[in-house]
gemmi code that builds the backbone of each chain (N, CA, C; Angstrom):
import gemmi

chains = {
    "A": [
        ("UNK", (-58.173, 12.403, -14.942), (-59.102, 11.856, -15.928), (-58.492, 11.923, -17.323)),
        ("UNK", (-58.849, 10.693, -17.786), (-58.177, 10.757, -19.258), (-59.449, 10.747, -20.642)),
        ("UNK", (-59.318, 11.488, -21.507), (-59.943, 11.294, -22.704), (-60.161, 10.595, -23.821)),
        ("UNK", (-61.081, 9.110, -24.274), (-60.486, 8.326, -25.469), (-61.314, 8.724, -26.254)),
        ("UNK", (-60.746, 8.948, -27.041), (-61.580, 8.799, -28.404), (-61.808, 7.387, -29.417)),
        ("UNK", (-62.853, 7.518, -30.185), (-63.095, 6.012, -31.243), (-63.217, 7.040, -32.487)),
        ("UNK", (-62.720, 6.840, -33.443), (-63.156, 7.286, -35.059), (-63.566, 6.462, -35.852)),
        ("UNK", (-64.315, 6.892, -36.885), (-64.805, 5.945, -38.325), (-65.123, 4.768, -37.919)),
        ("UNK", (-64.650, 3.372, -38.218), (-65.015, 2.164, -38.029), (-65.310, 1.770, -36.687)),
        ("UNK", (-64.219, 1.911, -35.980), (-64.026, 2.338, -34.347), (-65.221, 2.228, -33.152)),
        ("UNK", (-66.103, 3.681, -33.764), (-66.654, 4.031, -33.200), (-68.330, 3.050, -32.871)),
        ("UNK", (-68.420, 2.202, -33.534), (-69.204, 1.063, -34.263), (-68.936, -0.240, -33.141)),
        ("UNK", (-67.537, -0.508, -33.413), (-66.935, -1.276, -32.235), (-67.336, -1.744, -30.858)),
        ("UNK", (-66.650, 0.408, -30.959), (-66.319, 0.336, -29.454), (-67.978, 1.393, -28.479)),
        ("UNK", (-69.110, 1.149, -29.669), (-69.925, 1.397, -29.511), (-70.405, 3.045, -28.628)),
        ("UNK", (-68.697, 3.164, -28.586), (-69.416, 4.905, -28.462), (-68.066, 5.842, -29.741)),
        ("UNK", (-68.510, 7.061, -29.257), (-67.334, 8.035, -29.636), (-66.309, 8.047, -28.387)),
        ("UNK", (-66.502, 8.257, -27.300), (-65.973, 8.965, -26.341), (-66.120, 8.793, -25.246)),
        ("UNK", (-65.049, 8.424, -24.373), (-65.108, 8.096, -23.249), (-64.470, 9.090, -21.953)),
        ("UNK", (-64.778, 9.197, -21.360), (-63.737, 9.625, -19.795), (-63.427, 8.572, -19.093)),
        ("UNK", (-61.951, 8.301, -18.510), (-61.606, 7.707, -17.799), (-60.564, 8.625, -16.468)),
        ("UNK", (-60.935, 8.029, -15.264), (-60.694, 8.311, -14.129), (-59.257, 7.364, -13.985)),
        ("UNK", (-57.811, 8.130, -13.756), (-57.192, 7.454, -13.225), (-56.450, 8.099, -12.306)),
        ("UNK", (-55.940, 6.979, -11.460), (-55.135, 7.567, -9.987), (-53.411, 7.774, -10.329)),
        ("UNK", (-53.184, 6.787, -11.362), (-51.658, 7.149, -11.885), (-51.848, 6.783, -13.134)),
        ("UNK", (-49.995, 6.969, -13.279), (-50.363, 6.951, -14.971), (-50.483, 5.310, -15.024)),
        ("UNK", (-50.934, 4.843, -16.510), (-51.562, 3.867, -17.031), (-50.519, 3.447, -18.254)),
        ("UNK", (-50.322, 2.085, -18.834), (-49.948, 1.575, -19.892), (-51.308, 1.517, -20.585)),
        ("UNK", (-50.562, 0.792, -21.970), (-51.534, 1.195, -22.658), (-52.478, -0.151, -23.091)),
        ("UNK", (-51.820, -1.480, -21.988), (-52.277, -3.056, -21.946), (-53.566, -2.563, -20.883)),
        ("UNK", (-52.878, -1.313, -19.517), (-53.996, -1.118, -18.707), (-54.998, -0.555, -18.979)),
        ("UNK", (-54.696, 0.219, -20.305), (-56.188, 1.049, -20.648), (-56.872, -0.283, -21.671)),
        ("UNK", (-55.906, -1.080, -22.106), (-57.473, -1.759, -22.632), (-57.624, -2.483, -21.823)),
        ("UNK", (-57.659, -3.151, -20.633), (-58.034, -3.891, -20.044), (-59.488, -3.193, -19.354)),
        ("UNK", (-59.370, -1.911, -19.140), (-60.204, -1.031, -18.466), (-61.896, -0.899, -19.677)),
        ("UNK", (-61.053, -0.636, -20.953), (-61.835, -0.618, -21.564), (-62.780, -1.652, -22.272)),
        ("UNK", (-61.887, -3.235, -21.998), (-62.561, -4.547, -22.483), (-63.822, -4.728, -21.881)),
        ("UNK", (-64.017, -3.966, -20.652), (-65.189, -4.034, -19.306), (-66.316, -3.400, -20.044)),
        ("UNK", (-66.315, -2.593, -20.906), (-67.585, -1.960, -21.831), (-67.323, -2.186, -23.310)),
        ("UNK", (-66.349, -2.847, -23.947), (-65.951, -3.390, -25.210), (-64.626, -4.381, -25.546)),
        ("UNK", (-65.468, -5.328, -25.483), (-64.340, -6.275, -25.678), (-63.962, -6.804, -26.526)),
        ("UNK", (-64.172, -6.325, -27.688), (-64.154, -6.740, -29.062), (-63.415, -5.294, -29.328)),
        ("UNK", (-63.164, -4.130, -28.959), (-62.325, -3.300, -28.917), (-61.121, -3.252, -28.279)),
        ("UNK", (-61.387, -3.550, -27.067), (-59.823, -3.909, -26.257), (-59.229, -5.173, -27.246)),
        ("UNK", (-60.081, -6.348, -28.320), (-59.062, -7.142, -28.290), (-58.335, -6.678, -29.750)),
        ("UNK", (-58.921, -5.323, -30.803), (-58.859, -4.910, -31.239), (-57.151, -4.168, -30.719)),
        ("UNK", (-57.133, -3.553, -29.926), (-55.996, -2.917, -29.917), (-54.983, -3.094, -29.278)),
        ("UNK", (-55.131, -4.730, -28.908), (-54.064, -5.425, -28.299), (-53.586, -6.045, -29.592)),
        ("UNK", (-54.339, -6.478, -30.469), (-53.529, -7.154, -31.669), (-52.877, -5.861, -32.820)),
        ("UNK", (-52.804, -5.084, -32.123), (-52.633, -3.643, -33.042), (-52.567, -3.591, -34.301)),
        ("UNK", (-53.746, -3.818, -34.600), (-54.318, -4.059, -35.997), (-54.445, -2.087, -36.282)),
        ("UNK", (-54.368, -1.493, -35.497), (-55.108, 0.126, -35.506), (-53.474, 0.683, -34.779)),
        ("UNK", (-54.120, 2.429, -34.842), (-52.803, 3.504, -34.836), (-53.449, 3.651, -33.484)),
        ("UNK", (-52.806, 4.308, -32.686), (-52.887, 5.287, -31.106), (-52.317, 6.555, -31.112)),
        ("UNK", (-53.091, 7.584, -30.742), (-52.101, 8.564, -31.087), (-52.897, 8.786, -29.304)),
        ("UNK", (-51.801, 9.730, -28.741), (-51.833, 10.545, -27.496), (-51.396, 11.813, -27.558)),
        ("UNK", (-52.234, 12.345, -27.266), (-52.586, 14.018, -27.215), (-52.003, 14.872, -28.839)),
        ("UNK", (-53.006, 14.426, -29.799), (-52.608, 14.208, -31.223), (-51.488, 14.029, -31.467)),
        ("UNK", (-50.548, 13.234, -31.257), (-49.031, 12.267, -31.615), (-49.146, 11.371, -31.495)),
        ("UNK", (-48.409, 10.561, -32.754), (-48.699, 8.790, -33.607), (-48.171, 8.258, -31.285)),
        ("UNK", (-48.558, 7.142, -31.159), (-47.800, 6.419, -30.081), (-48.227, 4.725, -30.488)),
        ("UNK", (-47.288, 4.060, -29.503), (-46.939, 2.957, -29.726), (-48.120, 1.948, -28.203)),
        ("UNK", (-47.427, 0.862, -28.418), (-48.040, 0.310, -27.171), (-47.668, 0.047, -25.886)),
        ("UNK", (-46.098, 0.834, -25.837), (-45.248, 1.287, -24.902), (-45.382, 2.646, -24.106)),
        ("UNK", (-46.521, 3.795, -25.088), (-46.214, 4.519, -23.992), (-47.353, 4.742, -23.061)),
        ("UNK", (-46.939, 5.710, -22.001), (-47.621, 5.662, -21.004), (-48.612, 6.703, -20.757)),
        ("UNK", (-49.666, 6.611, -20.210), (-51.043, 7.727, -20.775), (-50.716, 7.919, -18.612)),
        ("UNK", (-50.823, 9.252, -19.253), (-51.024, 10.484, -17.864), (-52.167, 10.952, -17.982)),
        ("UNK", (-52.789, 11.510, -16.492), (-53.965, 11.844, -16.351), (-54.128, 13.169, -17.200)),
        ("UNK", (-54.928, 13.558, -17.549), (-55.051, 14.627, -18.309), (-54.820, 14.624, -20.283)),
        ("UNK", (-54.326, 13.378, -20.495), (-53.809, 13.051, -21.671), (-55.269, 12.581, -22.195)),
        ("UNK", (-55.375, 13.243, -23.665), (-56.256, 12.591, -24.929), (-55.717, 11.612, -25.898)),
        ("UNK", (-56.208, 10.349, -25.304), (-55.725, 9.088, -26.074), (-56.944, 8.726, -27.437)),
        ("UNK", (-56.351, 8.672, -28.373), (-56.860, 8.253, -29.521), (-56.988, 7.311, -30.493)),
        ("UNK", (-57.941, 6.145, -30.757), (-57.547, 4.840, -31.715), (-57.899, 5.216, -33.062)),
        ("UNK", (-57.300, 5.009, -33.860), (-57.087, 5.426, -35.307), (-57.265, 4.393, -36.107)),
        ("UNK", (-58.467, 3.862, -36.686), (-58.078, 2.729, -38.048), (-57.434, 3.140, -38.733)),
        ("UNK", (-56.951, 3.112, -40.240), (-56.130, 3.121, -41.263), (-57.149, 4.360, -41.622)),
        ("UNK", (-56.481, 5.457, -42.052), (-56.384, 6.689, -42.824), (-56.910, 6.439, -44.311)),
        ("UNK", (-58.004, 7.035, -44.628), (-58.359, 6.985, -46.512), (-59.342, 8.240, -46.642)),
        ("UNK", (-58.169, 9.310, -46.255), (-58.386, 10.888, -46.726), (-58.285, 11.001, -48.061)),
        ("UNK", (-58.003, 11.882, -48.716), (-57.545, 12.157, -50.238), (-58.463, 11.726, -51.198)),
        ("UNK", (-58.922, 11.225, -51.813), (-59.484, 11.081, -52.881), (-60.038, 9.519, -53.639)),
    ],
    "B": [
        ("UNK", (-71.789, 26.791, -52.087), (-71.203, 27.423, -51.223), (-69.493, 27.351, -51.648)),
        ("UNK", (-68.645, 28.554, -51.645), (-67.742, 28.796, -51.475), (-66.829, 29.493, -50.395)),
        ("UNK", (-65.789, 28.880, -50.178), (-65.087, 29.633, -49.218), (-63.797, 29.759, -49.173)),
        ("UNK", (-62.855, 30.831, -49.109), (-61.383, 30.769, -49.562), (-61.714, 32.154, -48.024)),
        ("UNK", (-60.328, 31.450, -47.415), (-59.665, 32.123, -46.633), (-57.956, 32.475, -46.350)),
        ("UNK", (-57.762, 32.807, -45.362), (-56.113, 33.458, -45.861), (-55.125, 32.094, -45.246)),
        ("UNK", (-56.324, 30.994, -44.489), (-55.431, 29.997, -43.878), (-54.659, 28.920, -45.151)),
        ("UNK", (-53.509, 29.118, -44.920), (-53.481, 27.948, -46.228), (-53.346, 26.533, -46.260)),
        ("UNK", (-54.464, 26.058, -44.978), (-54.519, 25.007, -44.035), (-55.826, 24.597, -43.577)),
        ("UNK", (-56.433, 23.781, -44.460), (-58.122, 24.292, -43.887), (-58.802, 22.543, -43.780)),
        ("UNK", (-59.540, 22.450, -43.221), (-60.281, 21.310, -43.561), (-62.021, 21.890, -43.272)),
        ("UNK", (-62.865, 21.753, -44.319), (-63.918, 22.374, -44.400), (-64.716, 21.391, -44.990)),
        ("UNK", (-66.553, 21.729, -44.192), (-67.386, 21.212, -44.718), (-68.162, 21.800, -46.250)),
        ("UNK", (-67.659, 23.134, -46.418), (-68.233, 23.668, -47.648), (-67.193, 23.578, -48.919)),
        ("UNK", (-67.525, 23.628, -49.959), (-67.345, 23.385, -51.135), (-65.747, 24.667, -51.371)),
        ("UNK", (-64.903, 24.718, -52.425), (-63.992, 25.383, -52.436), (-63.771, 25.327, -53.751)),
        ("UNK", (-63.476, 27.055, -54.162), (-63.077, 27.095, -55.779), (-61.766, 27.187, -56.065)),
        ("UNK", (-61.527, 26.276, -56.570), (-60.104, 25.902, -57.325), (-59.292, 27.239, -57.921)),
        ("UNK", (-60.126, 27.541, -58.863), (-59.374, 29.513, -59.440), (-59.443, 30.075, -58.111)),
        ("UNK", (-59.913, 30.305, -57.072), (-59.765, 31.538, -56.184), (-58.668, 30.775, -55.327)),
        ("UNK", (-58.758, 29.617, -54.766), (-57.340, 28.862, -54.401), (-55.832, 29.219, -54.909)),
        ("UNK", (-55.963, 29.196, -56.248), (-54.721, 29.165, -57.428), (-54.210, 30.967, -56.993)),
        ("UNK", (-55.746, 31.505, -57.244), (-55.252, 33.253, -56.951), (-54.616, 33.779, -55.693)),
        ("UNK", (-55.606, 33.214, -54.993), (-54.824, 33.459, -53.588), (-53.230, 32.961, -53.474)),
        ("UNK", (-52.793, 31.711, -53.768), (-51.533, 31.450, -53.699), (-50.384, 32.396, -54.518)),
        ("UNK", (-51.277, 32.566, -55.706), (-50.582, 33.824, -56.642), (-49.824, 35.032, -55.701)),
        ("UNK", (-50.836, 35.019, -54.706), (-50.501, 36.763, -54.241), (-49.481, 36.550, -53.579)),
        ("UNK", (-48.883, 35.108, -52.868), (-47.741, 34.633, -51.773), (-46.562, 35.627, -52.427)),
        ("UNK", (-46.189, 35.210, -53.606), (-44.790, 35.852, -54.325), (-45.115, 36.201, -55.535)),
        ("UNK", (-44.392, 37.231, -55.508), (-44.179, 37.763, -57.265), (-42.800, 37.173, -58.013)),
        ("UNK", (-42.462, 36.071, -57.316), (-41.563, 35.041, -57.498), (-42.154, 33.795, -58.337)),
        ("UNK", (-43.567, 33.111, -58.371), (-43.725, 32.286, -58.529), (-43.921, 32.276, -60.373)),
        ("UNK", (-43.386, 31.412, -60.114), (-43.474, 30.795, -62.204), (-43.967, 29.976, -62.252)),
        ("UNK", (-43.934, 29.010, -61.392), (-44.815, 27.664, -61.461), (-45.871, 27.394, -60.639)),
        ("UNK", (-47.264, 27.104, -60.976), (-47.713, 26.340, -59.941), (-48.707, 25.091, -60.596)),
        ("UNK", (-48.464, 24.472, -59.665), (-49.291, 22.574, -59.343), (-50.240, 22.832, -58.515)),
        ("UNK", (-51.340, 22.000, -59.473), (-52.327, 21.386, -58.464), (-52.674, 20.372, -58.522)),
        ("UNK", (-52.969, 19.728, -57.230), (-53.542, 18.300, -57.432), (-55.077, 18.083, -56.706)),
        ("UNK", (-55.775, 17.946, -57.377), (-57.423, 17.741, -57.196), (-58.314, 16.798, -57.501)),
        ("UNK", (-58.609, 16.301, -56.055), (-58.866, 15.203, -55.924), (-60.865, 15.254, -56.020)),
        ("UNK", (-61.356, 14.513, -56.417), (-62.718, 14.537, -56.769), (-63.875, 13.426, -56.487)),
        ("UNK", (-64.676, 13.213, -55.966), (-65.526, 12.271, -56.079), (-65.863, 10.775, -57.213)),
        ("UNK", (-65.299, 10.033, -57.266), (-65.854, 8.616, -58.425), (-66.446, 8.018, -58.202)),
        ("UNK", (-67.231, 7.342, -59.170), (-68.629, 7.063, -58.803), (-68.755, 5.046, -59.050)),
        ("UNK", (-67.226, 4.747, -59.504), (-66.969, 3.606, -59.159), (-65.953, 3.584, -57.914)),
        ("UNK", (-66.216, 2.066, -57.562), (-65.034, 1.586, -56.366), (-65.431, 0.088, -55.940)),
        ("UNK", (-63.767, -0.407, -56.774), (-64.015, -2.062, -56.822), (-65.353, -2.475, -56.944)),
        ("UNK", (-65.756, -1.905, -58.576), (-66.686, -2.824, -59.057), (-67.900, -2.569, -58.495)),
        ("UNK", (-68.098, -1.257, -57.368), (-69.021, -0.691, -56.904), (-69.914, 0.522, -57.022)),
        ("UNK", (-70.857, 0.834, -57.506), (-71.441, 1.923, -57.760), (-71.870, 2.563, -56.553)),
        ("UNK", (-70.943, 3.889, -56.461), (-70.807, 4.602, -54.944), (-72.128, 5.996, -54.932)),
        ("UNK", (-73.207, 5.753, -54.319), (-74.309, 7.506, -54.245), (-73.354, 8.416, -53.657)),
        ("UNK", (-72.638, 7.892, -52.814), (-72.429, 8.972, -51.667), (-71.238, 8.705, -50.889)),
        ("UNK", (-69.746, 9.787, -50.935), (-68.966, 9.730, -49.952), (-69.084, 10.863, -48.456)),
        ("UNK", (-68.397, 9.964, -47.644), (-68.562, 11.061, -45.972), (-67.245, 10.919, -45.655)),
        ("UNK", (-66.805, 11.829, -45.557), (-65.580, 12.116, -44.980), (-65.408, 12.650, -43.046)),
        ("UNK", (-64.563, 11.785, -42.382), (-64.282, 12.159, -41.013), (-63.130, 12.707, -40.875)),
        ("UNK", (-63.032, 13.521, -40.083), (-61.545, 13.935, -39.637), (-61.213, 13.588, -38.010)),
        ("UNK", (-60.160, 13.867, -37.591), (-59.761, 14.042, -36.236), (-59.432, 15.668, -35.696)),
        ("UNK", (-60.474, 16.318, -35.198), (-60.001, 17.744, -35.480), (-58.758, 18.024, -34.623)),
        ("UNK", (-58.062, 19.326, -34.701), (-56.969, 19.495, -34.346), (-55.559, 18.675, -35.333)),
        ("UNK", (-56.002, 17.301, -34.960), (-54.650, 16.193, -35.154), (-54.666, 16.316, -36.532)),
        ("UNK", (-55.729, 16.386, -37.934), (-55.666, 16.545, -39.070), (-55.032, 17.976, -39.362)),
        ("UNK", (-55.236, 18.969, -38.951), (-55.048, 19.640, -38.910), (-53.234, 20.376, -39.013)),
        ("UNK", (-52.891, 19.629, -37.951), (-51.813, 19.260, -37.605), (-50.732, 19.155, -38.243)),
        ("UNK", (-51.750, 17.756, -38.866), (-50.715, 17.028, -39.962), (-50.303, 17.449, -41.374)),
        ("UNK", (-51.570, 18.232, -41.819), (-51.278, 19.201, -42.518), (-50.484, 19.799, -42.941)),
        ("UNK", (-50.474, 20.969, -41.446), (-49.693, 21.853, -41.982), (-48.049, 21.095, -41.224)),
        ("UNK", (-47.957, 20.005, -40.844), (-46.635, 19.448, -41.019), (-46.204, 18.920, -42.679)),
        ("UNK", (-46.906, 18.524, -43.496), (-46.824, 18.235, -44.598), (-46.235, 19.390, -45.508)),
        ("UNK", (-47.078, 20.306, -45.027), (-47.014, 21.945, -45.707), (-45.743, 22.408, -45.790)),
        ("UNK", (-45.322, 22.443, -44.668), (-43.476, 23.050, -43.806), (-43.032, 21.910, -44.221)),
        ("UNK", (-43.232, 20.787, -44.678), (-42.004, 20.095, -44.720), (-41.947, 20.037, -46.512)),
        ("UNK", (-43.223, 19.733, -47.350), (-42.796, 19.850, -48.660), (-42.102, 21.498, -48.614)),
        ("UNK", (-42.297, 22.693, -48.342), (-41.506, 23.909, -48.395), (-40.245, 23.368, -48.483)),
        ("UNK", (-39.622, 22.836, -47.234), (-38.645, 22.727, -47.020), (-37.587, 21.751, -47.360)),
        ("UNK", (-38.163, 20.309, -48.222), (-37.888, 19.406, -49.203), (-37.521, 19.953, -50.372)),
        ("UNK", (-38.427, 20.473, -50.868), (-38.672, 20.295, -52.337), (-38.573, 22.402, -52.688)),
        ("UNK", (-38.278, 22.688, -52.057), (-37.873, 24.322, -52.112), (-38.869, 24.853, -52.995)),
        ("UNK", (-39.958, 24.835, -52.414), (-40.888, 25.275, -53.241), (-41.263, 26.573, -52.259)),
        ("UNK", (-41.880, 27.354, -52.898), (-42.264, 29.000, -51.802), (-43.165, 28.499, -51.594)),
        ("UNK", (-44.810, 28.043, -51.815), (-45.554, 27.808, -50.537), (-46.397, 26.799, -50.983)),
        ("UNK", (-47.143, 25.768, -50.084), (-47.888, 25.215, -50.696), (-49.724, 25.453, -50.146)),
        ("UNK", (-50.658, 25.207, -50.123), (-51.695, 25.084, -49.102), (-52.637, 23.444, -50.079)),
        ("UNK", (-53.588, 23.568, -48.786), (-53.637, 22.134, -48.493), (-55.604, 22.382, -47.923)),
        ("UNK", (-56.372, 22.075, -48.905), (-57.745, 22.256, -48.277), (-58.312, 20.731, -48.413)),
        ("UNK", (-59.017, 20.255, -47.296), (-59.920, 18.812, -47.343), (-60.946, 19.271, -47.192)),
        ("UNK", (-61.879, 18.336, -47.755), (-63.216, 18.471, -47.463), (-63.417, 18.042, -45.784)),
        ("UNK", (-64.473, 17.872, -45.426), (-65.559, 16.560, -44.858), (-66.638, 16.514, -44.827)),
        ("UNK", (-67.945, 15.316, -44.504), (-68.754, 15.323, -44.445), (-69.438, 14.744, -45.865)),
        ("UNK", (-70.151, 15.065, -45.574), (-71.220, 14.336, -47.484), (-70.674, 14.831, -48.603)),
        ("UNK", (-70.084, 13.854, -49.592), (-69.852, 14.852, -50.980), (-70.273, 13.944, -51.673)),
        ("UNK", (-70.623, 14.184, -53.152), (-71.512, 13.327, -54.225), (-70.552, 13.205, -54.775)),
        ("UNK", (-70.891, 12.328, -55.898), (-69.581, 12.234, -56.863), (-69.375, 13.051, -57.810)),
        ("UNK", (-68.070, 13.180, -57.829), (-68.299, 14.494, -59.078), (-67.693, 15.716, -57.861)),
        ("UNK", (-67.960, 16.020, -56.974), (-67.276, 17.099, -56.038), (-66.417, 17.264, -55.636)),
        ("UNK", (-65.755, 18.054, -55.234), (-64.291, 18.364, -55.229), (-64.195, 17.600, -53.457)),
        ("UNK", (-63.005, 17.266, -53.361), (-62.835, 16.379, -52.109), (-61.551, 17.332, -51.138)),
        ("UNK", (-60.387, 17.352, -52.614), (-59.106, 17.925, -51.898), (-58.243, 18.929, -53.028)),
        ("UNK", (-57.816, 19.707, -52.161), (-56.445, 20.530, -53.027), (-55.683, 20.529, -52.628)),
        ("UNK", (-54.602, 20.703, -53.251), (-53.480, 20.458, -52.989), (-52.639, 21.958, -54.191)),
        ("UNK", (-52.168, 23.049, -53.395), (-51.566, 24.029, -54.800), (-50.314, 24.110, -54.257)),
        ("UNK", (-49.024, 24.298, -54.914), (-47.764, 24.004, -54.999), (-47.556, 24.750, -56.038)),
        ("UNK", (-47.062, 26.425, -55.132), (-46.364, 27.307, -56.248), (-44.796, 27.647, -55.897)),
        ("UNK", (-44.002, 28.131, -56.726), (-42.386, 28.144, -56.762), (-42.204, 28.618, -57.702)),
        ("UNK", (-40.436, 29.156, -57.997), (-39.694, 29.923, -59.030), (-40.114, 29.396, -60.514)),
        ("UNK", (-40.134, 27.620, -60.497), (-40.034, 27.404, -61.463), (-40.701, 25.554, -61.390)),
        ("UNK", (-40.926, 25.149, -62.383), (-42.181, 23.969, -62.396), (-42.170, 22.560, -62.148)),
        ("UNK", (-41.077, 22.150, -62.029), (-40.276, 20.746, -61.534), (-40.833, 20.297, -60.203)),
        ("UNK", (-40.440, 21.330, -59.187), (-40.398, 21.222, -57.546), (-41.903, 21.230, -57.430)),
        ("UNK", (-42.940, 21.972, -57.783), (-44.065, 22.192, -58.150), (-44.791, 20.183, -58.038)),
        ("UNK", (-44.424, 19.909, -59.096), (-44.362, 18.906, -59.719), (-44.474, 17.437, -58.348)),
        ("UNK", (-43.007, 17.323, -58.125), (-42.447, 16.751, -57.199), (-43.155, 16.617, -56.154)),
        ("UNK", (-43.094, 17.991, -55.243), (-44.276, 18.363, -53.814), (-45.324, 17.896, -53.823)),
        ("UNK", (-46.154, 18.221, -55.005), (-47.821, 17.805, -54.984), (-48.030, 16.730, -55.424)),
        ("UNK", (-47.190, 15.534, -55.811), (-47.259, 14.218, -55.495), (-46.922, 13.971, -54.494)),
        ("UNK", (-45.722, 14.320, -53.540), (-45.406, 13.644, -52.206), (-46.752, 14.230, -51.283)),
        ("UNK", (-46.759, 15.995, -51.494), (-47.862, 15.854, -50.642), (-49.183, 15.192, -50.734)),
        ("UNK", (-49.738, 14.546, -51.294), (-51.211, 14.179, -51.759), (-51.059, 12.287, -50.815)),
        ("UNK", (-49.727, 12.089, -51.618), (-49.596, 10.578, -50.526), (-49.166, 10.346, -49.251)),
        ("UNK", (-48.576, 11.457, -48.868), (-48.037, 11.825, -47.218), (-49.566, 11.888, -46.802)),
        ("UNK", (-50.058, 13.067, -47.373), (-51.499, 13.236, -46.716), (-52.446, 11.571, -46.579)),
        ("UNK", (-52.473, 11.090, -47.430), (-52.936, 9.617, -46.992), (-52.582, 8.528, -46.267)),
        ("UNK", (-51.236, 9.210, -46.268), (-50.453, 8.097, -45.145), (-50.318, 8.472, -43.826)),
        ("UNK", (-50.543, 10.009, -43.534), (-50.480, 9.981, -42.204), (-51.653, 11.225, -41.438)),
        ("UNK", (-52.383, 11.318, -42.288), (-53.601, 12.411, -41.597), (-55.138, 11.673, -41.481)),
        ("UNK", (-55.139, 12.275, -40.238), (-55.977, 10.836, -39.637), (-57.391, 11.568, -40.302)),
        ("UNK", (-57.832, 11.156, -41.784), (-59.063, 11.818, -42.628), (-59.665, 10.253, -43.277)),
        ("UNK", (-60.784, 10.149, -42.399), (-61.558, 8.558, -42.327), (-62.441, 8.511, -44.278)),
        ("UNK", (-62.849, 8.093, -45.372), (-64.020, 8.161, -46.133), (-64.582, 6.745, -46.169)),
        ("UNK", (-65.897, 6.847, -46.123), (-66.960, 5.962, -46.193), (-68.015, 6.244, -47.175)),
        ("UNK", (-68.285, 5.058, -47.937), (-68.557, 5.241, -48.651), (-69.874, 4.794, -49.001)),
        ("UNK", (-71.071, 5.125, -49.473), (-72.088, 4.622, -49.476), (-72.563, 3.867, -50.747)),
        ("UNK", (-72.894, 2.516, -50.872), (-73.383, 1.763, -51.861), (-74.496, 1.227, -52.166)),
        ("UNK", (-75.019, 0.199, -53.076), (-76.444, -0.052, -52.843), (-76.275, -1.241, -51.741)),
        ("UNK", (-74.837, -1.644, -51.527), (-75.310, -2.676, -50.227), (-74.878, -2.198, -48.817)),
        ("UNK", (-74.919, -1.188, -49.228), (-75.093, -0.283, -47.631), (-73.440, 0.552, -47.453)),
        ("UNK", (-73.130, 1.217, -46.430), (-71.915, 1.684, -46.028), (-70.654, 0.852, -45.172)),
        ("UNK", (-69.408, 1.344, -46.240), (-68.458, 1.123, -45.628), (-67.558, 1.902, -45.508)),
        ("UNK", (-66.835, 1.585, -44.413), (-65.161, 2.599, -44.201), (-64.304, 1.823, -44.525)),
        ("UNK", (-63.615, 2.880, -45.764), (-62.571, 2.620, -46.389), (-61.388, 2.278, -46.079)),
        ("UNK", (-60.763, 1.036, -46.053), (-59.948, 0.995, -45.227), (-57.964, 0.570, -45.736)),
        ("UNK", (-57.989, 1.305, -47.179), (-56.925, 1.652, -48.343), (-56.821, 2.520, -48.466)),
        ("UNK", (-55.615, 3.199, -48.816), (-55.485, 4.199, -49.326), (-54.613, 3.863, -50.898)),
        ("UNK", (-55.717, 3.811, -52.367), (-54.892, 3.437, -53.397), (-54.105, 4.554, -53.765)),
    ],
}
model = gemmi.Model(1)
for chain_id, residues in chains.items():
    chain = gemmi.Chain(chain_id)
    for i, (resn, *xyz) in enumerate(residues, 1):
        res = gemmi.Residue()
        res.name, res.seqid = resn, gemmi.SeqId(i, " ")
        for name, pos in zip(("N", "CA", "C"), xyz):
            atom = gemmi.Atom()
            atom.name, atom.element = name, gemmi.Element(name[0])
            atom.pos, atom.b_iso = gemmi.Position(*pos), 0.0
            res.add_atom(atom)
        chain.add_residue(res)
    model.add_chain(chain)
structure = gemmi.Structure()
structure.add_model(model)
structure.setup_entities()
């Protein structure tokens, strides 16, 4: 089982915070949105045009790598900490 | 509410005093000659917008993280003896303290240097969301000026 998270704008989207996903192997990261277009599809098309960051198991990742079961995958809009 | 602890790595929903920040870093070395701060605060404009209310999100752990990667790496850039690094989150008005940033060392240059790189590293790569509330409702900010 894998963990996603949605933050800030995100979460609006992809109409939750947080998901569990069940997988049997590992997954790309075209297969997790495809999985996820099935309950947001205006989010999956969100992070196919990688308009947003991914981080996996808090580290920046790309749309190359590959999510293992047990891994916390994360979509990140643009950062406006500080001040 | 105040709160100063020995982490010099914090992201907190309560309020934080700037002098007890500065002191605490004091006690790191009896080396330090210089120290920087950079303190970041609530404004009550934004593009032409009159803001009631900012909310700050984090990513826990991963902000965290990033932090104190910022932390170890201005040390180790800019040879400064230590820096710490407090965020808010959650509701702050304008006018409230948001972020610190203290950067102490031998002497006041490096000081200087650090707590500008760190303040824009921190915006460029710590995943810390603000939204902002207006009279035409809320948005997430999605710049970092």
């Amino acid at each position: 089982m894998i963990t996603v998270k949605f933050f800030a704008s995100l979460k609006a989207i992809a109409e939750m915070e947080e998901k569990q996903i069940e997988i049997e192997s590992p997954i790309s990261m075209d297969q997790l949105s495809d999985i996820i277009s099935k309950t947001s599809p205006k989010m999956a098309d969100i992070i196919r045009e990688q308009k947003i960051m991914i981080s996996v198991n808090q580290e920046m990742a790309d749309s190359d790598t590959i999510i293992h079961d047990g891994d916390e995958v994360a979509f990140l809009p643009p950062f406006s900490g500080g001040s | 509410m105040s709160t100063t602890t020995d982490s010099k790595i914090r992201i907190q929903v309560e309020d934080f005093s700037v002098t007890d920040e500065i002191e605490a870093m004091k006690k790191v070395s009896r080396n330090i000659g210089g120290i920087t701060t950079f303190l970041g605060t609530g404004r009550e404009l934004s593009k032409g917008e009159n803001i009631t209310q900012l909310n700050f999100e984090h990513y826990p752990k991963m902000a965290e993280k990033k932090l104190e990667e910022i932390r170890v790496q201005a040390i180790k850039d800019f040879g400064i003896i230590d820096m710490s690094i407090i965020h808010r989150i959650g509701p702050i008005e304008i006018g409230e303290n948001i972020v610190l940033i203290v950067a102490v060392s031998e002497h006041r240059a490096e000081t200087f240097k650090a707590c500008e790189w760190a303040i824009a590293e921190l915006k460029r790569v710590t995943p810390i969301w603000k939204r902002e509330t207006t009279s035409k409702g809320e948005v997430w900010v999605q710049d970092t000026p």
